[in-house]
N, C-alpha and C positions, 0 to 999 in steps of 0.2 A: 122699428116697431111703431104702429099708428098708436094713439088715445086709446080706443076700440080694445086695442089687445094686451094692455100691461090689467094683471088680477090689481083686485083692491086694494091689498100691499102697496104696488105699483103707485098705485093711482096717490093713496095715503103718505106714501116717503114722497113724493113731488110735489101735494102741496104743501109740507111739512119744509120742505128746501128754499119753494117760494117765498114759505113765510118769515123762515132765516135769513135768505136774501134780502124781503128788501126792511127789516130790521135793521142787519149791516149796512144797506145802502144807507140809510136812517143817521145810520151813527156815523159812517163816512162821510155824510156830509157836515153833518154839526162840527166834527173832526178837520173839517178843509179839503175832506175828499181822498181820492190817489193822483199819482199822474202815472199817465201812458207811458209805458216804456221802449215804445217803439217811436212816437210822437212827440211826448215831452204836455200834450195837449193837457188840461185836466179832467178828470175821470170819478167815477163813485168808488165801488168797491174794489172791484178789477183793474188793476192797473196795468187793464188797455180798454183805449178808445172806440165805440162804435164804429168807427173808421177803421180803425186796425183791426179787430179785431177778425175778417173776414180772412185775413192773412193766415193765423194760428190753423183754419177747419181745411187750407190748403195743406195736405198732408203727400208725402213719399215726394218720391224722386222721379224721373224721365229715365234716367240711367243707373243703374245699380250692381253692385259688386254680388256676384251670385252664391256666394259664400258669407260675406259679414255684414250685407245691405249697403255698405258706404256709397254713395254717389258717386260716378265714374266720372272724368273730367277726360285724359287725351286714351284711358286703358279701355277694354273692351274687353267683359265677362269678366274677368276677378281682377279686383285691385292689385295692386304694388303688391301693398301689404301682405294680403292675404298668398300671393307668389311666393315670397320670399318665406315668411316665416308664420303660417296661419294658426290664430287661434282656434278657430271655431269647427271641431272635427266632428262634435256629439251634436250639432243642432242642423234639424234638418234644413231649415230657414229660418233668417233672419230680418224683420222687418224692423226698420227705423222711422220716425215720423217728421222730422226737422233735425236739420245739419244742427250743432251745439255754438251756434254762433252769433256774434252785432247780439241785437235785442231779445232775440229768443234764446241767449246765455241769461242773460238779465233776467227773463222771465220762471227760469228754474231755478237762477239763485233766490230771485224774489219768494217761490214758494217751498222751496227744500231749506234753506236757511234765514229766513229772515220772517219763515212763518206765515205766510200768504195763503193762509188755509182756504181762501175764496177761490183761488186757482181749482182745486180739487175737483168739484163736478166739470168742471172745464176739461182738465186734462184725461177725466175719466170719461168723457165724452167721445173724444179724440181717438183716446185706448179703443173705445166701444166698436169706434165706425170703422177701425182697421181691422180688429176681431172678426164683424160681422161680414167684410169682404174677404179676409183668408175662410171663414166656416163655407161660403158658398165656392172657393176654390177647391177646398179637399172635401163638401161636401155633408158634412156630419156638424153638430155642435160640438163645443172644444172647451173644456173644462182650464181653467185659467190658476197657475202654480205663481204666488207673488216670490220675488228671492227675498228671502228675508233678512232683519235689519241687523245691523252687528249688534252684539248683545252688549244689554244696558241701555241702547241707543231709547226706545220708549219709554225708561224708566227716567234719566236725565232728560228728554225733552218736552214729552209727553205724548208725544205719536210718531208716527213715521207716514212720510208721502206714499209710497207703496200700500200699505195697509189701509191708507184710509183710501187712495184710490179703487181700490179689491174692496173696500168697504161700498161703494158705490155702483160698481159694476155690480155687485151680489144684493144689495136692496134697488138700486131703480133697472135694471134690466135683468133680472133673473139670473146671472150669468154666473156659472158654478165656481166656488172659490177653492182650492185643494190645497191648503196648507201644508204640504208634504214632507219642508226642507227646513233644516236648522242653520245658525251659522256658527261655525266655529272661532272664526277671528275674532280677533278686538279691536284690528287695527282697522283704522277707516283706507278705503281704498285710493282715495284721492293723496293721500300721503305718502304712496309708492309708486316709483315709476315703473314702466313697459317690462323689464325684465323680470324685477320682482312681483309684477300682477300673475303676469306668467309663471312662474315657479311657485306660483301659490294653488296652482289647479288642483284640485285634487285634496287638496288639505282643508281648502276654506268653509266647505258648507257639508254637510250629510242629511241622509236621506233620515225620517225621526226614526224611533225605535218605532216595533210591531206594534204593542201596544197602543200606540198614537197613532199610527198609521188604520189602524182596524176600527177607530172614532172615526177618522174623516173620509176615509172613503163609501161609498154607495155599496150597500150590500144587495143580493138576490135574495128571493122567496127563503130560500134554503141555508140562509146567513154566511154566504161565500161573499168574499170582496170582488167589489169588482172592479180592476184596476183598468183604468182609461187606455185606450191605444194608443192617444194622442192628445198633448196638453200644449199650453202656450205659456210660456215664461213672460213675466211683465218683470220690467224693470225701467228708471227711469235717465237711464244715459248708456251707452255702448261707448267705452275707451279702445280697452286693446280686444274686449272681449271674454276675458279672463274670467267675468263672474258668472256671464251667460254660459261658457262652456261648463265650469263646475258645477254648473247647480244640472245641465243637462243631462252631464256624465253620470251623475249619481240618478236623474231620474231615470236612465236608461238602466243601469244597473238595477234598476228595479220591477224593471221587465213593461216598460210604459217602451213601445216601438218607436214612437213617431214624437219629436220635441220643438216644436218653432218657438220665437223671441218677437218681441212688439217692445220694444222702448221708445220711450216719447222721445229721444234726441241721442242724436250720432255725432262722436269728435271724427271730423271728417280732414 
């Protein structure tokens, strides 16, 4: 989107982020700054380097698994993986933005645990420009479904990366937010291996009750809901697959046709 075309909103959350910006910057440097995590160079806020930084807007892959998005290395059209025993049966497509690996692990540990809330219009940047290239493949705008956090998780940290990334796509680009899904677990998913992700399909997240559901979606003249053909799942890492399919399955059970997946980083 050019200047010209974000409403005054638009206009008013960006320089509102500028001015947050370079306050942070302000304070990082009185602080000693960051360093780069790709370089090691020193940096202000963002810890990566003007230099590196042209790397992160380098997004997708050459070769791709036509099923879970992983990068193909010696296979051709569906990974190993997805061969033998695939997760992802409810999504129509899968898109990933960076292998989970070297310095761009570093970089989502930096901002999912250790609180690098600066990352965020970064990563929601990123989210944005792979959005706006699958909307002009199927055509239509696409209403954006975040998976949401295991519960409690905002209440002992104080936010969740997901939510506040949806938080930014929905104030600096218009881009519609559908809260649709609950989660049911407690347990964090990093603490279970391939098999147990796997035999959690199905049980981990649900679609909300009516009630909540008839708040968030876009109603007609005539107060019908009107439930999207096609949404996009955000999430911010793809393992076995496990969460992206549950959360897809339930939206499909709910008569949404068409489900793709955008996560900033793939274990490849």
């Amino acid at each position: 989107m050019k200047w010209n075309e974000f409403s005054f909103k638009n206009r008013l959350f960006a320089l509102w982020i500028f001015f947050v910006s370079l306050v942070q910057s302000i304070v990082s440097l009185l602080l000693g700054g960051e360093k780069c995590l790709c370089c090691s160079k020193r940096t202000l806020r963002v810890p990566l380097c003007a230099s590196c930084m042209p790397h992160i807007w380098q997004i997708g892959f050459k070769k791709v698994c036509s099923i879970c998005g992983r990068p193909l290395v010696s296979e051709i059209g569906v990974c190993s993986q997805c061969k033998e025993n695939p997760a992802l049966r409810s999504v129509d497509k899968a898109f990933s933005l960076h292998s989970y690996q070297l310095w761009k692990k570093s970089l989502l540990f930096a901002w999912k645990l250790e609180d690098k809330r600066t990352l965020s219009p970064y990563f929601a940047s990123l989210f944005y420009k792979k959005l706006k290239s699958l909307e002009e493949e199927y055509g239509a705008n696409l209403s954006v479904v975040p998976v949401p956090p295991r519960v409690g998780k905002i209440r002992e940290k104080g936010w969740d990366q997901i939510e506040e990334l949806c938080y930014y796509l929905e104030k600096g680009w218009n881009v519609r937010i559908l809260r649709l899904l609950e989660r049911l677990s407690h347990v964090q998913q990093k603490k279970l291996d391939r098999v147990q992700r796997l035999e959690g399909i199905g049980s981990s997240y649900r679609v909300k009750n009516e009630k909540k559901i008839k708040k968030i979606l876009p109603k007609t003249q005539s107060g019908e809901m009107m439930l999207p053909k096609a949404v996009v799942l955000a999430d911010d890492v793809l393992t076995t697959g496990s969460t992206i399919e549950s959360c897809a399955r339930e939206l499909k059970k709910l008569g949404i046709e068409h489900v793709f997946s955008i996560t900033l980083f793939i274990v490849d």
